[in-house]
C-alpha positions in Angstrom: 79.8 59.1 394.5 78.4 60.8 391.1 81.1 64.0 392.5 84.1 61.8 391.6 83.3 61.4 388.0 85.4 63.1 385.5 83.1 65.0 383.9 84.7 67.3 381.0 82.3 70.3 378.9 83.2 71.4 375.6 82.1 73.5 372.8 80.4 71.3 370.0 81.0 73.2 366.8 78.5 70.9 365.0 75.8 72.3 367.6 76.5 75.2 368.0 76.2 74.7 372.0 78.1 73.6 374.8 78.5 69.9 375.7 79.0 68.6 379.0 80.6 64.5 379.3 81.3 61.9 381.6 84.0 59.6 381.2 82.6 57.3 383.3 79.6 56.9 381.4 80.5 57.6 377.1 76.9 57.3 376.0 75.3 60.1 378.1 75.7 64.0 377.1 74.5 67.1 378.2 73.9 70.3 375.3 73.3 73.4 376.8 73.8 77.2 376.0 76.3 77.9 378.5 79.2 76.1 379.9 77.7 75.7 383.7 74.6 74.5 382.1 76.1 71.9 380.2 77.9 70.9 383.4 75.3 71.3 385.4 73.1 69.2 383.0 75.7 66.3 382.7 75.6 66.1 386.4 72.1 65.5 386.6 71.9 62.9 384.0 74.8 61.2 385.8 73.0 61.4 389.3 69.7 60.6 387.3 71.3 57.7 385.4 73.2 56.4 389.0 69.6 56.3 391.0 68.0 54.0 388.2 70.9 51.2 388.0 70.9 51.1 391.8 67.3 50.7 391.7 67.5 48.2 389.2 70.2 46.5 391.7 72.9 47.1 388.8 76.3 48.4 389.8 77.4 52.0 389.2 81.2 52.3 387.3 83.4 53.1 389.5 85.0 56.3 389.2 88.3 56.8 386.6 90.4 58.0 389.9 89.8 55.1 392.0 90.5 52.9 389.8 94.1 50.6 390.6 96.1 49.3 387.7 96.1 46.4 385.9 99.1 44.8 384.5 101.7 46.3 387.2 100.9 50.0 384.8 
């Protein structure tokens, strides 16, 4: 399920390194020298992060892209 996150890296000028995001889940980031690390890094955390609320029998978000509408939007 982590693949269907929207995941998004970017260049944090205030770093001075790469940053890798996931909508899905706004407090985690990933800093990394290159953009695939920082994507690759972001991953992880996510797949990391997904293992330990199942664990803790909590409930992963669901994904931005499966989400239906509220509101007739």
């Amino acid at each position: 399920m982590t693949d269907r996150y929207t995941y998004q890296v970017t260049w944090s000028p205030e770093d001075g390194e790469f940053v890798g995001l996931c909508a899905e889940f706004p407090s985690l980031s990933w800093l990394a020298a290159t953009p695939d690390e920082a994507f690759s890094g972001i991953r992880q955390l996510v797949i990391d992060c997904v293992a330990d609320m199942y664990s803790m029998g909590e409930t992963a978000p669901e994904p931005l892209a499966e989400r239906t509408s509220v509101g007739g939007f």
